[in-house]
C-alpha angles and dihedrals in degrees: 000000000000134000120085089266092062086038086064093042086062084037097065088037091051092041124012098051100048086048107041104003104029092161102056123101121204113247089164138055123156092193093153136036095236102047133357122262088230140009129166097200088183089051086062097035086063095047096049107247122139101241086200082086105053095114072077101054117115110243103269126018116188125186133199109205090190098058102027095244134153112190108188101190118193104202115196136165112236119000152346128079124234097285133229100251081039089060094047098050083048096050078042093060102037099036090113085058112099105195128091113276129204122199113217127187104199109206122182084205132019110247121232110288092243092077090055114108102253136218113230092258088058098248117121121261115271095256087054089053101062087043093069099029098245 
């Protein structure tokens, strides 16, 4: 894997799991553009996701058998949530899926806190918050 996007991918699986999900293991990695760097089809045989649609994937799914726990990471360089038509196509794909699922935007840098969705009062939501440690 090279690029700075696959670098971000190592990088979540280097960093992010040990430290929030230690339990989760990676089933998915897009790494390139052609086929995916990893990808444990029985994994998602057992959890019920249609593996025809993996060119929809986002870029890293991790998931915690202990806990019951899907993580789908989309990992990106610059900038964008995971969007709202983004998460439904997401909730559309892994809706046979019966475990818990968290959504993750990766950054390698935080972008400016103007693109951050706001709250009327112009704070960031309180998942934003804990994001940048306010």
């Amino acid at each position: 894997m090279s690029g700075k996007h696959n670098k971000l991918e190592i990088a979540i699986v280097d960093e992010f799991v040990p430290r929030f999900t230690p339990n989760a293991k990676p089933i998915f990695l897009r790494g390139g553009l052609k086929k995916p760097f990893l990808f444990d089809e029985p994994a998602f045989a057992k959890l019920g996701v249609s593996v025809s649609g993996y060119g929809k994937f986002p870029d890293v799914v991790l998931y915690d058998s202990k806990k019951k726990w899907l993580f789908l990471i989309e990992a990106v360089a610059i900038k964008d949530f995971i969007s709202p038509k983004r998460r439904l196509e997401l909730e559309n794909l892994f809706e046979k899926c019966e475990v818990g699922k968290a959504y993750i935007t990766a950054f390698w840098i935080l972008p400016p806190i103007k693109n951050m969705q706001m709250t009327s009062r112009g704070k960031p939501k309180s998942g934003l918050r804990r994001c940048l440690r306010i």
